[in-house]
N, C-alpha and C positions, 0 to 999 in steps of 0.2 A: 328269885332263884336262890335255892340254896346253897350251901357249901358247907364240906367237909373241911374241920381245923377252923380256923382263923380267917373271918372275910377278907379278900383282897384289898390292897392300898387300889384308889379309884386312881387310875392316872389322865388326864384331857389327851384327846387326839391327837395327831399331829397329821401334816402333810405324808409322812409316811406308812399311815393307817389305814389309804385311803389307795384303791386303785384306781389305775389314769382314768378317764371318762368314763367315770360311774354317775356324776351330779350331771342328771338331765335339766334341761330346760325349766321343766315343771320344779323343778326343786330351787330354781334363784328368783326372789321375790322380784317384782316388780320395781324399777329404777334403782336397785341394788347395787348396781356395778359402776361406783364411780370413776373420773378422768383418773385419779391417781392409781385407783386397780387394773388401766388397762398399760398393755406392756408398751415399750417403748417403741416410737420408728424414726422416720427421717423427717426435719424439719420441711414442711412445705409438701408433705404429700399429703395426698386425700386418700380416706377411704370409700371404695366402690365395691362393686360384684362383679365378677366376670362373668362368660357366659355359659357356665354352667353353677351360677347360684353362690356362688365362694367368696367370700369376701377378699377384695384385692386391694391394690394401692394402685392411686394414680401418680407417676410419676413427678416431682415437683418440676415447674415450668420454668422459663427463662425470665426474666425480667420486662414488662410490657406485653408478654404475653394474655393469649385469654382462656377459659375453659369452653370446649367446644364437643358437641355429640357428634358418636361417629355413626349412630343410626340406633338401631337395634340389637341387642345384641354382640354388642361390641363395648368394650371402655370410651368413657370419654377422654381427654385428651388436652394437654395445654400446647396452644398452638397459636401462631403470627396471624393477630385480628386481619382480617381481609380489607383490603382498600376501599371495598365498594363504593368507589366515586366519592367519598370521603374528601376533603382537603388539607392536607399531610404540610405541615408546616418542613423545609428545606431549608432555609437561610431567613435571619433578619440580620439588620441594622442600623441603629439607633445614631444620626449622628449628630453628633455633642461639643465638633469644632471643625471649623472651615478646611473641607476637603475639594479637590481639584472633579472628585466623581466619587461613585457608592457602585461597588459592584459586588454582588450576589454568583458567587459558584453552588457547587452541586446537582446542578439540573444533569439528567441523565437520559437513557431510552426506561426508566424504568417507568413514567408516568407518560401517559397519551399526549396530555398537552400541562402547563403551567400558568400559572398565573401571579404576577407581579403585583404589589398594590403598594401604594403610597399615600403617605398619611403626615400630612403637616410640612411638605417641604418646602424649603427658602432658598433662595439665591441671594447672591448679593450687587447684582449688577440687573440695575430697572428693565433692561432693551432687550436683555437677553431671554432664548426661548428655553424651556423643559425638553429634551429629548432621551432618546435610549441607544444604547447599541448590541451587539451580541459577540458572542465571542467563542471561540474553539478551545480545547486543551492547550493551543499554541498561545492563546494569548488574545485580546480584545479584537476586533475586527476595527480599523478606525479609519480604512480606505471607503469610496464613494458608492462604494456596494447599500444605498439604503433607498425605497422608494417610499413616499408617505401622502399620505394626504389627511386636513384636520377640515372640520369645519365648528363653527364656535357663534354664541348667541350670547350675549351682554346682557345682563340685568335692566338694565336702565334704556334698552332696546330694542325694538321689534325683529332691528335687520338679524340677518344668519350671513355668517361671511365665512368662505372657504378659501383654502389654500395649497396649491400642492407643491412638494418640494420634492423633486427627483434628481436623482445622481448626487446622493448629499452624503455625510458623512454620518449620521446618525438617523433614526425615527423621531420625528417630532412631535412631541404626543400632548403639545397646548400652547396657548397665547403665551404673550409675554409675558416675563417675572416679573418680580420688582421687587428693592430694597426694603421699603418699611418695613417695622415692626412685626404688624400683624396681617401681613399677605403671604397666602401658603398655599400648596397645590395639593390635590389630593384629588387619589383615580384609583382605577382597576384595570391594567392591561394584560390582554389575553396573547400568549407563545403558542404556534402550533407545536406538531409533534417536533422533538427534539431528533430524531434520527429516522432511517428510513424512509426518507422522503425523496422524495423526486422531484418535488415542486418549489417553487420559492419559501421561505418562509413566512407566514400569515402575524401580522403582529397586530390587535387590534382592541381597542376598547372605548373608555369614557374619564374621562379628567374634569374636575373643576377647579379654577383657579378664584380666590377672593382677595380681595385688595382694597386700601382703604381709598375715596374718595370723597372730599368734604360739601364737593359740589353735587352726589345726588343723593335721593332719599333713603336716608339710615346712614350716610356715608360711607357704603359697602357697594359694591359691585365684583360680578360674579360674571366669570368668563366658563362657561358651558362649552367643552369641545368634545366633538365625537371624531376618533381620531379609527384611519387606517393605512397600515400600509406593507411591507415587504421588506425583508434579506434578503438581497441579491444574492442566494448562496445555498446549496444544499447539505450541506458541511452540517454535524452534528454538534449544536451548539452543547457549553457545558459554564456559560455565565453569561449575563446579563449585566449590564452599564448603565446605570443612570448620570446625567451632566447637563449642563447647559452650555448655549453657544458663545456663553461667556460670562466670565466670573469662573464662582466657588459655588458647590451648596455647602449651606451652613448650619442646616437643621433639617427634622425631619426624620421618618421612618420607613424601610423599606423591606420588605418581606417576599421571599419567594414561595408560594404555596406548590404542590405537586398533584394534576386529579387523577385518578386511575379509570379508565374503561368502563372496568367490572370492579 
């Protein structure tokens, strides 16, 4: 092009040379547009489309949340992972010096039923038995409201020997304890539902106990009890008591799990 007088000084573009959405699509190369070119937002959100094609944010979630589709045509969504039968850990603990009992709160109506489980536990008095109890927001239940029944098979034996124990002050959920070293109980006990019930409460599972004995082979024996029994109570329990019918426990772990329905 030519010009009258003196060519013009060339000056570069600028931003304001330019009107708004003139540069189509077709005009930005391909992976052109880096993180640092894009504008800023909120920490923690995603981007998505809404539905009609738009690019949108999902809003950032809560903590232990998860991302979750709300179908078609809709945003997804950060939302409280579903229980589905899941086992929701409630309470542990660890105990690390001579307590009188170990009791686990937080049980609620929010889970169907509950499960206990014990891993490594010691007493300190040989004659004494493993039992459980339940307890209200008022406080432990430690009246004669408990029915149970065990039965238990020895290592070192063929017999099966049962036992039931009613109008007692706790569930008895295995053979006797014992002092040494390396004898410890360890089970799984199943709570029914915690509220809404009309019926007794169901308290049931499996226990084994092992204990050293030098008279038989491996000098181990192993007490196998399948334990059941009842709360004489319909009371919406809200903790659980582990103890024995004497002594201390003195070791050992105890965890309250939660199962949901659905």
């Amino acid at each position: 092009m030519g010009y009258i007088g003196q060519t013009p000084t060339a000056v570069p573009l600028d931003g304001d040379d330019l009107a708004d959405g003139i540069i189509s699509e077709a005009k930005l190369g391909a992976d052109a547009v880096s993180l640092a070119k894009m504008k800023a937002g909120t920490d923690g959100n995603l981007i998505s489309f809404d539905s009609s094609g738009n690019p949108a944010y999902v809003a950032t979630g809560n903590d232990g949340q998860v991302l979750t589709s709300a179908g078609a045509g809709q945003p997804c969504a950060f939302e409280d992972a579903s229980a589905g039968g899941a086992w929701n850990v409630i309470a542990s603990t660890d105990v690390s010096s001579s307590t009188g009992s170990v009791t686990l709160t937080g049980l609620d109506a929010t889970y169907d039923k509950y499960v206990i489980t014990f891993t490594g536990m010691k007493g300190d008095n040989g004659s004494s038995y493993p039992q459980i109890r339940m307890g209200t927001s008022g406080g432990i239940d430690s009246g004669t409201n408990y029915q149970s029944h065990y039965g238990h098979a020895n290592f070192d034996s063929s017999s099966v020997y049962g036992r039931n124990v009613g109008s007692n002050a706790a569930v008895r959920i295995g053979h006797t304890a014992s002092s040494q070293a390396n004898d410890v109980l360890s089970g799984v006990i199943y709570l029914g539902r915690p509220s809404n019930h009309t019926e007794y409460l169901p308290i049931y599972g499996h226990t084994v106990l092992t204990f050293i004995n030098a008279g038989v082979t491996g000098g181990v024996i192993t007490h196998n009890s399948l334990v059941g029994g009842c709360w004489v109570s319909t009371s919406a329990y809200t903790q659980v008591q582990y103890l024995y019918t004497g002594g201390n426990v003195t070791a050992g772990r105890m965890t309250a799990y939660g199962i949901a329905h659905a």
